[in-house]
C-alpha positions as CSV (number, residue, x, y, z in Angstrom):
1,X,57.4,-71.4,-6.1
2,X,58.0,-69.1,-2.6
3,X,61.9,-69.0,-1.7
4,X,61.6,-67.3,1.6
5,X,64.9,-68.2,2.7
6,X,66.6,-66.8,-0.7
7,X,64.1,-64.0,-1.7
8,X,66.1,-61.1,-1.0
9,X,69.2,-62.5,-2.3
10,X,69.3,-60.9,-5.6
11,X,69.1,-57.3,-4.3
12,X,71.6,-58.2,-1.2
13,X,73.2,-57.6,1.3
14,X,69.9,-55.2,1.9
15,X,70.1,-52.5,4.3
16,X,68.0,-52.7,7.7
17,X,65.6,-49.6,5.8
18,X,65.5,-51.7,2.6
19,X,64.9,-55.2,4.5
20,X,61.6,-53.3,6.3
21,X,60.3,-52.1,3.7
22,X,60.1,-56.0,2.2
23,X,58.5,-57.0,5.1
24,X,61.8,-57.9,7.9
25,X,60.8,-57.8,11.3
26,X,57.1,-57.8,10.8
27,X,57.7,-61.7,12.1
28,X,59.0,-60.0,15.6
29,X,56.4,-57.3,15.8
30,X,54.0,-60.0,15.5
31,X,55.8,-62.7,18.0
32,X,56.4,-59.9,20.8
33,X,52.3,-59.9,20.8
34,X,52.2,-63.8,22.1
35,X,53.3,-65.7,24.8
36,X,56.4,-68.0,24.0
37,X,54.6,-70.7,24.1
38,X,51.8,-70.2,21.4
39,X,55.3,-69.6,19.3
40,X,56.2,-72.9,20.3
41,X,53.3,-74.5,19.0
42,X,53.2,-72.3,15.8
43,X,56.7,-73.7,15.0
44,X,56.0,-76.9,16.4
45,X,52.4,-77.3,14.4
46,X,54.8,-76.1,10.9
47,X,56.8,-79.0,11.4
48,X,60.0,-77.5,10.8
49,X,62.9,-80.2,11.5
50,X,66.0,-79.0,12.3
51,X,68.4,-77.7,9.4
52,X,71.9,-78.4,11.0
53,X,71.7,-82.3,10.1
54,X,70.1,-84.3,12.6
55,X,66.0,-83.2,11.8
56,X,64.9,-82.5,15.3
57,X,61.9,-80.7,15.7
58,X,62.9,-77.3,16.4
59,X,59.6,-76.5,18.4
60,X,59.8,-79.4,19.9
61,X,63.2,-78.4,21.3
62,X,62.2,-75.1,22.6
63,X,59.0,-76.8,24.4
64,X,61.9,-78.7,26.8
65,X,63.0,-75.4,27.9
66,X,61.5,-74.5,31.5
67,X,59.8,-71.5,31.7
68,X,60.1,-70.8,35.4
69,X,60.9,-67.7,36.8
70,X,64.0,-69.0,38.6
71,X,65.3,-71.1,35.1
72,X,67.4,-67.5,34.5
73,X,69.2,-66.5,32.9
74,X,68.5,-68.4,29.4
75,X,70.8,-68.9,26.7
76,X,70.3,-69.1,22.3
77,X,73.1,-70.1,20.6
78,X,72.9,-69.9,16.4
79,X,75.2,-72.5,15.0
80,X,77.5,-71.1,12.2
81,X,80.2,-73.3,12.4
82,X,79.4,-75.3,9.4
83,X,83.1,-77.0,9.4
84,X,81.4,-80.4,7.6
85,X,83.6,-80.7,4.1
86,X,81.3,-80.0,1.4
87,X,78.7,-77.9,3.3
88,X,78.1,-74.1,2.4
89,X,74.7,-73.3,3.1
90,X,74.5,-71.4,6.4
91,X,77.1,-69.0,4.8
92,X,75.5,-68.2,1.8
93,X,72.1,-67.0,4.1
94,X,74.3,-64.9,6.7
95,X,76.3,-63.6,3.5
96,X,73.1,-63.1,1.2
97,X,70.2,-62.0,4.1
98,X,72.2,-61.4,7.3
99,X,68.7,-59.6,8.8
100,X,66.5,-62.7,8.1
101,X,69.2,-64.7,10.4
102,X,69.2,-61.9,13.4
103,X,65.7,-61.5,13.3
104,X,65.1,-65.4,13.4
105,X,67.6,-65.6,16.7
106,X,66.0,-63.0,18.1
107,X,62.4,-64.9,17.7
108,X,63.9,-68.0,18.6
109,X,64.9,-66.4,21.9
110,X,62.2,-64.8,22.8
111,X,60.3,-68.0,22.4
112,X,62.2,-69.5,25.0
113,X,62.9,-66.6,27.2
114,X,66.3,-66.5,26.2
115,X,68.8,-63.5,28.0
116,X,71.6,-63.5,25.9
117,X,72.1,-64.7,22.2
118,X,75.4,-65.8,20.9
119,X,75.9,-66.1,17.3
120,X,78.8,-68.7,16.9
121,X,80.2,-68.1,13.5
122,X,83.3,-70.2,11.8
123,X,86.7,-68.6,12.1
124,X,87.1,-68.2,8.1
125,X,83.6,-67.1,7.6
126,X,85.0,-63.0,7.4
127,X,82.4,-62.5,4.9
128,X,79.3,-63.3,7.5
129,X,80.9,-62.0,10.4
130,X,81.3,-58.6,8.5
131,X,77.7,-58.6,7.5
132,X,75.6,-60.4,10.6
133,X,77.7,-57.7,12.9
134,X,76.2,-55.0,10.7
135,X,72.8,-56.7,10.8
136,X,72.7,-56.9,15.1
137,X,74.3,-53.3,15.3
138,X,71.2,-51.7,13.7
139,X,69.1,-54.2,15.5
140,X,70.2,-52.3,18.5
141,X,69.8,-49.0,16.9
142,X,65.9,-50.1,16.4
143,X,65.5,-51.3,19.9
144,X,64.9,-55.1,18.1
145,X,67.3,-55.8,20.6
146,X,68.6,-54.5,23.9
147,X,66.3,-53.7,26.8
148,X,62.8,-53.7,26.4
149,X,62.6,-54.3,22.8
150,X,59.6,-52.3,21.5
151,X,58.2,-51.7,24.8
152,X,57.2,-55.6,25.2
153,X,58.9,-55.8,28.2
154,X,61.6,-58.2,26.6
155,X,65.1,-58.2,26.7
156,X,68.0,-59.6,25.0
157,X,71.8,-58.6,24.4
158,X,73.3,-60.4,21.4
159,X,76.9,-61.8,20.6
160,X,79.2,-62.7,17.7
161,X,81.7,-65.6,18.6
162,X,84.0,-66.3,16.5
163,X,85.1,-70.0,16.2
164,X,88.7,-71.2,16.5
165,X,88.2,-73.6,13.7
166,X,87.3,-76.8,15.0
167,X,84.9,-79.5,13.3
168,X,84.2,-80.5,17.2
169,X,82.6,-77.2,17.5
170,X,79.7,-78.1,15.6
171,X,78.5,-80.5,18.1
172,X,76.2,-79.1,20.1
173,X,78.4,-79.8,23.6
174,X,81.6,-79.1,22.0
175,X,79.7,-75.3,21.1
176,X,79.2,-74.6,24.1
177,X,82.3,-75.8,25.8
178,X,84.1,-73.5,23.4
179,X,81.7,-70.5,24.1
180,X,82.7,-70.9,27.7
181,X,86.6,-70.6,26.7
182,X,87.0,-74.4,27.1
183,X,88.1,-77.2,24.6
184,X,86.2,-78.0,21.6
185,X,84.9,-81.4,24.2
186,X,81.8,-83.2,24.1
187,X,79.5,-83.8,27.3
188,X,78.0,-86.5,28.7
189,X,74.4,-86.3,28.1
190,X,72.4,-86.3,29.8
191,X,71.8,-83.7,31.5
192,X,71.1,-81.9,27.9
193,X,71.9,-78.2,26.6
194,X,68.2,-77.1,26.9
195,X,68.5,-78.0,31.4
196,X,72.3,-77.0,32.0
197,X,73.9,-75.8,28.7
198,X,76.4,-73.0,29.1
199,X,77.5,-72.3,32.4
200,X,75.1,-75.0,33.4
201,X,72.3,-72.8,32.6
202,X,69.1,-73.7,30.3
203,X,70.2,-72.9,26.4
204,X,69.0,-74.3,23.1
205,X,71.5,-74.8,19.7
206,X,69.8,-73.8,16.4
207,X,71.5,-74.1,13.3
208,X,71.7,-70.9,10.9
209,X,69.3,-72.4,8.0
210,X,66.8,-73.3,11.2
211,X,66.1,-69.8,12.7
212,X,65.6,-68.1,9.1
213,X,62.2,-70.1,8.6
214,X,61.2,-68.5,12.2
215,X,59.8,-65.0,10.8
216,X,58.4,-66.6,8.1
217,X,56.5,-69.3,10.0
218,X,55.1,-66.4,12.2
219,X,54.5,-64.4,10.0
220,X,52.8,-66.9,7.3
221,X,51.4,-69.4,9.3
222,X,51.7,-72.8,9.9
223,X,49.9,-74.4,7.1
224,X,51.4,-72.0,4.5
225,X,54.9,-73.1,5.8
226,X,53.9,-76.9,5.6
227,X,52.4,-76.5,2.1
228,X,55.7,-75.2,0.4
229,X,56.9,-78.7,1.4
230,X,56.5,-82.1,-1.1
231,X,56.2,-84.0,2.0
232,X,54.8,-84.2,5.5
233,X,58.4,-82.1,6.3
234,X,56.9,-78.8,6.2
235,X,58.9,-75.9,4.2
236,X,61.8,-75.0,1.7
237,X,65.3,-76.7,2.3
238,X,68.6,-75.0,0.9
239,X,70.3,-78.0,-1.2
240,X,74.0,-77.8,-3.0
241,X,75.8,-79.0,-5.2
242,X,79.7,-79.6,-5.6
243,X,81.7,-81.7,-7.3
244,X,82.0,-81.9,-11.5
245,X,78.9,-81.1,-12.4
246,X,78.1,-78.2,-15.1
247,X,76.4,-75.8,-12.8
248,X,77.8,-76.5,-8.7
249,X,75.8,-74.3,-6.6
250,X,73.1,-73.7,-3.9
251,X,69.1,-73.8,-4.8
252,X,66.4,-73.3,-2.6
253,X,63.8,-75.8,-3.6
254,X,60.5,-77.4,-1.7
255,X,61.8,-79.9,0.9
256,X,61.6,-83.5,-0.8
257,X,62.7,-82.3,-3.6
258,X,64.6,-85.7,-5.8
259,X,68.2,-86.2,-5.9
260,X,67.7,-86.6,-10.1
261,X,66.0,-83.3,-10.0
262,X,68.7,-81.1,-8.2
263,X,71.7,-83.1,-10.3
264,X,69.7,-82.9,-13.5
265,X,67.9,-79.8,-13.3
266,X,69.7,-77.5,-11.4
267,X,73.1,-78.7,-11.3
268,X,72.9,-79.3,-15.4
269,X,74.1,-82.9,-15.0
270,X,77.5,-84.2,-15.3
271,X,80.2,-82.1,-16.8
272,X,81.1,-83.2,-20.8
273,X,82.7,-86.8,-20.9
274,X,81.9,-87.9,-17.3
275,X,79.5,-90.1,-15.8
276,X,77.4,-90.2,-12.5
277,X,78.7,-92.6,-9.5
278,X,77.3,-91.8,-6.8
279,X,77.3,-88.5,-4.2
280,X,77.4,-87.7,-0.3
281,X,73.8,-86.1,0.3
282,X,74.5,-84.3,3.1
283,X,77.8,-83.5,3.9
284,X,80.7,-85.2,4.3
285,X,79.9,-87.9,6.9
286,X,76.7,-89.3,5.2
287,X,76.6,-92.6,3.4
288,X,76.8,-93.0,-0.4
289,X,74.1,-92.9,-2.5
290,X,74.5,-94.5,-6.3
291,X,72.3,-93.9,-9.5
292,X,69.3,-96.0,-8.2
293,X,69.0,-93.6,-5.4
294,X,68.0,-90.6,-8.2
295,X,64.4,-90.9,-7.6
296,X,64.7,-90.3,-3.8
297,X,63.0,-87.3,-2.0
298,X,65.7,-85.6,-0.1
299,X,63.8,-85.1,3.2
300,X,64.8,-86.8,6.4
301,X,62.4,-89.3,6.2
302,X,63.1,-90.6,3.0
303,X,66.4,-90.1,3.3
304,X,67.0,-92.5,6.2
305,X,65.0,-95.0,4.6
306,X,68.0,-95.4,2.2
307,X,70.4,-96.0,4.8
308,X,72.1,-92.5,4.3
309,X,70.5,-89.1,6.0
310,X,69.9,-85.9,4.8
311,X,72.1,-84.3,7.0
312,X,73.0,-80.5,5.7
313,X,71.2,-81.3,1.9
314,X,74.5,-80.4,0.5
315,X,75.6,-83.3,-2.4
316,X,79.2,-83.9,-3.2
317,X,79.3,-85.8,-6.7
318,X,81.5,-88.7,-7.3
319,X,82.2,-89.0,-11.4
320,X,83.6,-91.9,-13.1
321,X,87.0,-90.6,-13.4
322,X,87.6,-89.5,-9.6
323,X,88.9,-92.8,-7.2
324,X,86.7,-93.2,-4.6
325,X,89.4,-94.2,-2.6
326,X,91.0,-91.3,-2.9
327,X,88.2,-89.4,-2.1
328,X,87.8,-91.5,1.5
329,X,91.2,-90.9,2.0
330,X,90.8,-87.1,1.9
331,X,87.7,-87.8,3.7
332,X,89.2,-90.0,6.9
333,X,92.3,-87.9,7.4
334,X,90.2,-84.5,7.8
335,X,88.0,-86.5,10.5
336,X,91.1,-88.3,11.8
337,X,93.0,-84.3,12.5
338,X,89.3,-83.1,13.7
339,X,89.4,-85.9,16.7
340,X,89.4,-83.9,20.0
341,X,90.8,-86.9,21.4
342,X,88.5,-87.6,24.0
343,X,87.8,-91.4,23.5
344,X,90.3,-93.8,22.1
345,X,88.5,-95.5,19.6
346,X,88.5,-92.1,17.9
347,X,91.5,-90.8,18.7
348,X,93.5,-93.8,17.5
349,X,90.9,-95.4,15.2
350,X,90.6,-92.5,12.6
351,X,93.9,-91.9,12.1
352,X,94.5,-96.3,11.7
353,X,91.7,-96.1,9.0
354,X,93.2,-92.8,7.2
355,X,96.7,-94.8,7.2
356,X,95.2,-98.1,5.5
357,X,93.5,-95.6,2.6
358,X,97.0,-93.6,2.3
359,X,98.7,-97.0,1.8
360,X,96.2,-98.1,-0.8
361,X,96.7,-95.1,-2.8
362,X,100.3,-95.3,-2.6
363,X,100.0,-98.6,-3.8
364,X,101.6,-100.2,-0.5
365,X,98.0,-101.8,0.4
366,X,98.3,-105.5,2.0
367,X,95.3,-108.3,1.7
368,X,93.4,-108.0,4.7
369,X,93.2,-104.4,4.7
370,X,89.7,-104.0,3.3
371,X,88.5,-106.0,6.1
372,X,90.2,-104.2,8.8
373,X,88.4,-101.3,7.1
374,X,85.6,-103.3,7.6
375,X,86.1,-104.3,11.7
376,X,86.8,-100.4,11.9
377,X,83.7,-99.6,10.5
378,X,82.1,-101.8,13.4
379,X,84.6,-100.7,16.1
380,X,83.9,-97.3,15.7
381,X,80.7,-97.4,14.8
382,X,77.3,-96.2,17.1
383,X,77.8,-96.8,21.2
384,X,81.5,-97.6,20.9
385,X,82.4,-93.8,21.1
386,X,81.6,-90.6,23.6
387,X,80.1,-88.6,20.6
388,X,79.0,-89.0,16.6
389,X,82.0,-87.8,15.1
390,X,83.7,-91.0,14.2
391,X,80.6,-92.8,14.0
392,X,79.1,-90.5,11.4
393,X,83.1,-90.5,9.8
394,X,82.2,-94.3,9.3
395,X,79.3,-94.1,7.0
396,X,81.0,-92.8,4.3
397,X,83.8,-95.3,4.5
398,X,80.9,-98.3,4.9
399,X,79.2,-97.2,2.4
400,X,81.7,-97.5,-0.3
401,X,83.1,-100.6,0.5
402,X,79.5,-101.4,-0.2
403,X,79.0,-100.1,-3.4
404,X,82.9,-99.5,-4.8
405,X,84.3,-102.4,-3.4
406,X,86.2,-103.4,-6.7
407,X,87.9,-100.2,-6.1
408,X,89.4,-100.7,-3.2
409,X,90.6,-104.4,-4.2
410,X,92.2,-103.2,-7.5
411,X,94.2,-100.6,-5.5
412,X,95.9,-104.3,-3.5
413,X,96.2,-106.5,-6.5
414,X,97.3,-103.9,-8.9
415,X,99.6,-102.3,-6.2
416,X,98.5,-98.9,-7.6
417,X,96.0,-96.5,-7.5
418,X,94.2,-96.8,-11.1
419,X,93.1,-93.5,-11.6
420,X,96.5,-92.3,-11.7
């Protein structure tokens, strides 16, 4: 099968000479020959669906963007944070083909007219900073960016930003506030990013994973991008693995691709004397999926059909000898410290649920807890809060007391955790 994401990965970090001569920027060269908005349609006709979680179509997107002369100037930010436990993808592309990702901003830009191109990278990603830094600075040699790139009359100046380290920053608003020298805070919507973004100015958010299909899309085509997909979702999807199985790691496999066939395949299975619970599909605040689940395609479709979502595509295995409750513990507290604070119901919900899973590990858990686990689930759950974080930091949590609700009650009655 074509891994156009991955394909250069075993002879990288490639060089800007070396990444030419297999075919990098002959996607620009191409898109700086069209108006932005056949580019629009290109991407929009691929069907490529947003790769930082939510699925949104990423032409789609750029289409909302106004093209006027007086909408300048324009603003791309690339979303590197990737602060979502369990989640490793976007750093493995800057890390393994650092060009693929600066060309693909610098398409995505152009598409919308964009003036200036922030890359927005996590504070601990050294790594991808090092290399995607490298990568724009012989862009500019090039004259792929800068002032009139390739004589098309096109211009764009592009940034690294380097996160503080905040799981707020991930959310689109929160980005931007930070890019701006604000807190990590949320914004009413609407208006939305792509009318008054940063400094109240038109800008569209693309995750790292998203703007790496771009060259190949113009390059390829349409069609070709929708028929490396097993579904309607059109392309490749970068799914991982972590958790104790024999082989954790990242694949890049058609999009739709089985649970069963990444753990069993891939992944090699459980390790020795271990057996399968249940994982996370997409990052830490996804619901549970369980062993009847195996057969389902991970695409966004299919995905939400389950209950769960395909967020980032990368699984984090529960085994037979980990405590679930444990693991929501760890879970809760990281989303209860990444609360900006904003509403209440996050601010003092989180941390109340991450106090009830403490005391049930420590074996100080009282009846009625696993029902006000429950009300919480409700309380903070979608249109009680300003943004998704807690929301999304209740699916895990409502999804095991579905399927690992023994669990939790043995932790009261036995006044213990069991696993320990």
């Amino acid at each position: 099968m074509e891994k156009p994401l991955t394909r250069n990965f075993a002879v990288a970090p490639l060089s800007l000479a070396e990444y030419e001569k297999r075919g990098g920027y002959e996607g620009l060269r191409k898109a700086l020959k069209m108006p932005p908005k056949e580019l629009q349609r290109l991407v929009i006709e691929a069907n490529l669906l947003g790769r930082g979680g939510a699925g949104f179509p990423a032409g789609k997107k750029w289409s909302f963007v106004s093209m006027d002369k007086d909408s300048h100037p324009k603003f791309m930010a690339v979303n590197a944070d990737e602060m979502e436990p369990g989640s490793f993808k976007d750093r493995v592309l800057m890390e393994g083909d650092a060009n693929l990702v600066v060309e693909g901003a610098i398409i995505s830009s152009y598409a919308v007219e964009a003036d200036v191109a922030y890359m927005f990278i996590r504070w601990g990603y050294n790594l991808s900073v090092e290399r995607v830094e490298k990568a724009i600075a012989q862009a500019y040699e090039k004259n792929y960016l800068g002032k009139n790139i390739m004589g098309s009359g096109y211009s764009l100046e592009m940034y690294i930003h380097t996160s503080a380290g905040r799981y707020m920053c991930g959310e689109e608003a929160s980005l931007i506030n930070a890019l701006e020298g604000k807190r990590a805070l949320p914004r009413a919507k609407p208006p939305y990013s792509v009318a008054c973004g940063l400094w109240g100015r038109p800008t569209v958010v693309n995750n790292v994973e998203t703007v790496a299909n771009i060259p190949h899309i113009i390059v390829n085509g349409p069609e070709w991008f929708r028929k490396l997909s097993l579904t309607a979702e059109g392309g490749t999807k970068i799914y991982g693995m972590s958790g104790k199985v024999k082989r954790p790691g990242f694949w890049e496999l058609p999009m739709g691709t089985t649970i069963g066939e990444v753990l069993q395949e891939h992944a090699g299975g459980m390790s020795d004397g271990l057996k399968f619970c249940g994982l996370l599909p997409g990052g830490a605040s996804t619901s549970f999926l369980t062993e009847e689940h195996l057969n389902v395609k991970m695409d966004f479709a299919s995905m939400a059909k389950t209950g769960s979502g395909l967020g980032t595509g990368t699984m984090t295995v529960l085994d037979d000898k980990t405590c679930p409750v444990g693991m929501l513990n760890n879970l809760e507290s990281f989303f209860a410290r990444s609360s900006c604070g904003w509403c209440t119901p996050c601010r003092e919900g989180l941390p109340w649920v991450a106090n009830i899973l403490e005391s049930m590990e420590k074996g100080t858990g009282k009846p009625g807890d696993i029902e006000l686990l429950e009300e919480h689930t409700f309380l903070l759950g979608s249109g009680h809060t300003f943004c998704a974080l807690a929301p999304c930091a209740m699916n895990p949590l409502r999804s095991a007391l579905k399927y690992f609700r023994n669990d939790f009650e043995r932790h009261i009655t036995e006044h213990r955790c069991p696993w320990k």
